[in-house]
C-alpha positions as CSV (number, residue, x, y, z in Angstrom):
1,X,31.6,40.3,-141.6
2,X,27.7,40.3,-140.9
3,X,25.7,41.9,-138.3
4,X,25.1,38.4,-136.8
5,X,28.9,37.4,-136.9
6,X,30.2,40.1,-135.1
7,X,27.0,40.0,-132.2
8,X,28.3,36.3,-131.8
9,X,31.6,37.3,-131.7
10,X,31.1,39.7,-129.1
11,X,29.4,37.6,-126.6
12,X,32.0,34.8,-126.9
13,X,34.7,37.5,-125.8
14,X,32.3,38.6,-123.0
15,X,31.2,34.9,-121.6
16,X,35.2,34.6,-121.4
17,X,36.1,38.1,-119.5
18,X,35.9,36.4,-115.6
19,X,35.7,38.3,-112.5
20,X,38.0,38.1,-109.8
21,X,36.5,38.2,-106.2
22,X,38.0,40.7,-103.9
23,X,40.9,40.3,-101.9
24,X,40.7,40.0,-97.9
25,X,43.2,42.0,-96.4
26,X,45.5,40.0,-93.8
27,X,44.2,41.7,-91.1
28,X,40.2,41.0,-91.7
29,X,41.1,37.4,-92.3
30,X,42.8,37.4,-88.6
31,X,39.9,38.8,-87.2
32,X,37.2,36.6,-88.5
33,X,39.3,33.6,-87.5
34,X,39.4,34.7,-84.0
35,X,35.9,35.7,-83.8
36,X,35.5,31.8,-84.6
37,X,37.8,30.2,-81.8
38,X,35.5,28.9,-79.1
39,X,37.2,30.7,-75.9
40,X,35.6,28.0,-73.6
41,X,33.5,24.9,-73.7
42,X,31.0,25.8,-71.5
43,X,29.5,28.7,-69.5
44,X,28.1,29.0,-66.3
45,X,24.3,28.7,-67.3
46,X,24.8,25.3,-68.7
47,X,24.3,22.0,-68.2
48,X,27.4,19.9,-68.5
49,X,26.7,16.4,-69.8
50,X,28.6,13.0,-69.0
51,X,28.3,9.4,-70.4
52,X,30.1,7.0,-68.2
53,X,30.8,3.9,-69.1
54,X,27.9,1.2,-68.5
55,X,25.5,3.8,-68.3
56,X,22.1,4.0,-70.8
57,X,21.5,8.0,-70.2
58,X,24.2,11.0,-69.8
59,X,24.2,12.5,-66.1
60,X,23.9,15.9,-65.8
61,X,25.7,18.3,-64.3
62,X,25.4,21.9,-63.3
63,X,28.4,24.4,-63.3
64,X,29.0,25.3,-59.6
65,X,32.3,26.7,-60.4
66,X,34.4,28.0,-63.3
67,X,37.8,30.4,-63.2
68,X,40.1,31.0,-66.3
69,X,43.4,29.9,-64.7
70,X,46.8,31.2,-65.5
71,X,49.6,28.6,-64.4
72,X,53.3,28.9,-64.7
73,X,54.4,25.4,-65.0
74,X,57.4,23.3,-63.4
75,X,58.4,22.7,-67.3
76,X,58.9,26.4,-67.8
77,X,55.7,26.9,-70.2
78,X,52.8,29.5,-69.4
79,X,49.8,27.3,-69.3
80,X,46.0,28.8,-69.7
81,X,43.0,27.3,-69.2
82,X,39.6,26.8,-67.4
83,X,38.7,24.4,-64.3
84,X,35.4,24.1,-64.1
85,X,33.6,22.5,-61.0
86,X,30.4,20.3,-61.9
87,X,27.8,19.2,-59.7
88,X,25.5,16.3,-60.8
89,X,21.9,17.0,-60.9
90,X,20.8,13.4,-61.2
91,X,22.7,11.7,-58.5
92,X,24.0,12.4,-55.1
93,X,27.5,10.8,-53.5
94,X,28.2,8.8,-50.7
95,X,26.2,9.6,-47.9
96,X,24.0,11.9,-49.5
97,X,27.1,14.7,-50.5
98,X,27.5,16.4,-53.4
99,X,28.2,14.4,-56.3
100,X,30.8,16.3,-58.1
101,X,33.8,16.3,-60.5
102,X,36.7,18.7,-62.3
103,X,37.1,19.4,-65.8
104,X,40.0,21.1,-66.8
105,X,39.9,22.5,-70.8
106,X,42.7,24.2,-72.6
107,X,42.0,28.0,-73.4
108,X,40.7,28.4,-75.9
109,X,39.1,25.2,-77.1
110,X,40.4,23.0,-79.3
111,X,44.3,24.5,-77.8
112,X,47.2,21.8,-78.1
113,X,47.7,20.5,-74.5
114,X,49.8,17.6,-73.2
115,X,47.2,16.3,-70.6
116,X,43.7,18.4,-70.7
117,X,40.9,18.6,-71.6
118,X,40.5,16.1,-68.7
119,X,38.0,15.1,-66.3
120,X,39.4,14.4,-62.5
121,X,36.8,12.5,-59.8
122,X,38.2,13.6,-56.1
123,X,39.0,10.4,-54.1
124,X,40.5,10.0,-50.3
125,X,43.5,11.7,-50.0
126,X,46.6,9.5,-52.5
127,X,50.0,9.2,-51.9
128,X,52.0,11.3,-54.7
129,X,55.7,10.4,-53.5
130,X,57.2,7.4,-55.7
131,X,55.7,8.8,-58.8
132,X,56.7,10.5,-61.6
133,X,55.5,14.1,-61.7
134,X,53.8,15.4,-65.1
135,X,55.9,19.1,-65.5
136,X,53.6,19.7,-67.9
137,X,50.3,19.8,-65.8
138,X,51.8,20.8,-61.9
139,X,53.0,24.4,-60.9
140,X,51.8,27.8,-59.2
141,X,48.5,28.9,-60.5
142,X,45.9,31.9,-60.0
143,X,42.7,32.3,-61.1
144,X,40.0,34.6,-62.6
145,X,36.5,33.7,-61.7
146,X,33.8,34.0,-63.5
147,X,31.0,32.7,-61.0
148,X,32.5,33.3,-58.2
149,X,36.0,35.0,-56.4
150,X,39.5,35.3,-57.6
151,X,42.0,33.1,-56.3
152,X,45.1,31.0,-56.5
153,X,47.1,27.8,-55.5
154,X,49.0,24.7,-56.8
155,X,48.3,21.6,-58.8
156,X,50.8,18.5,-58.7
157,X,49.8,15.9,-60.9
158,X,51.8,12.1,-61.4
159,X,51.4,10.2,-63.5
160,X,50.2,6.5,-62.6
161,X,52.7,3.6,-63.1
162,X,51.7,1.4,-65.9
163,X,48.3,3.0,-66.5
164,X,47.2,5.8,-68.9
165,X,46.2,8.2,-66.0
166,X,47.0,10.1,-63.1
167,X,46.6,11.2,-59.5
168,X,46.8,15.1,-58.5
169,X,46.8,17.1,-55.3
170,X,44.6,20.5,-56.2
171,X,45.3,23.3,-53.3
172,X,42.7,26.5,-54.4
173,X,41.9,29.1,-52.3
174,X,43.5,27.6,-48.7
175,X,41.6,24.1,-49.6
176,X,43.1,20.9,-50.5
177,X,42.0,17.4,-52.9
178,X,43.1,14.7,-54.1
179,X,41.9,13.4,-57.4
180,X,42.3,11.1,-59.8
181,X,41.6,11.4,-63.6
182,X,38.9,9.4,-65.8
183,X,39.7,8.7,-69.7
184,X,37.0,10.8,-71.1
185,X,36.6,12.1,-74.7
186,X,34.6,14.7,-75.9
187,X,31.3,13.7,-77.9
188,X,28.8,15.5,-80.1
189,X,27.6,18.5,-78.9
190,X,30.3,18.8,-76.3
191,X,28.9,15.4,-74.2
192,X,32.3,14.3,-71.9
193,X,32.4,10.4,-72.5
194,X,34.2,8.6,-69.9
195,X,35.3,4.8,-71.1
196,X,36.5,2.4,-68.8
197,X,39.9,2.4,-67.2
């Protein structure tokens, strides 16, 4: 065989020879997928934005409260999450008060939840007897704060007849509201939309 024959031969064989990429242990691959779960939505520094329905430009809100909550549920599940308490910037409520709203988010984001993420408006205090309760989202629960102090109370949350929401009764820290939730979806770059009911 000639010179030239066996050169060609040669780099044929070595074009073919294919190098495997190195294995990621188990354990690393755990650890760089929890480094990328988003523990919460937003922090306390940020503006929270909201599109409601009807409206040209999102409102925007500031973050007067947040706690990671812990709640043992009446349906027997452990339930974690964050409340946060926004505060609109833009507008102020009737009679000059604060013009504010609850979002509740699943911990961390993106966590399989029955009823949050979900956006409540506080209203007059609303009956909750003749309704059925939502196990799922009522119990005992205590907080951790993060702007603020630790606490702890109760939600009870029903669920509207005939309609796609629902009323609760939020008891935190020796206070008590009544609220009742707005369909809202969660936009690009974390904007809450609120359709209409």
């Amino acid at each position: 065989m000639s010179a030239a024959k066996t050169r060609k031969a040669k780099k044929t064989k070595a074009s073919k020879v294919r190098r495997s990429k190195p294995k990621i242990s188990e354990p690393k691959l755990a650890a760089k997928a929890a480094a990328a779960v988003r523990q919460f939505r937003f922090n306390a520094a940020q503006t929270v934005r909201i599109r409601f329905a009807g409206e040209k430009k999102p409102e925007n809100f500031r973050v007067d409260d947040m706690v990671e909550a812990s709640m043992v549920t009446l349906a027997g599940a452990v339930k974690h999450y964050y409340q946060y308490r926004l505060i609109s910037n833009d507008k102020a409520g009737p009679g000059g008060a604060s013009r504010c709203y609850w979002f509740f988010d699943p911990q961390p984001v993106g966590a399989a939840d029955p009823i949050d993420p979900i956006l409540w408006r506080p209203v007059a205090e609303q009956p909750l007897d003749g309704y059925d309760i939502v196990k799922d989202g009522s119990g005992n629960f205590s907080t951790r704060s993060v702007t603020s102090y630790d606490g702890s109370g109760s939600r009870h949350v029903v669920r509207l007849d005939g309609k796609p929401t629902y009323r609760m009764r939020l008891d935190l820290n020796g206070k008590r509201e009544f609220c009742e939730s707005l369909p809202v979806t969660i936009g690009k770059g974390d904007m809450l939309v609120v359709s209409r009911k």
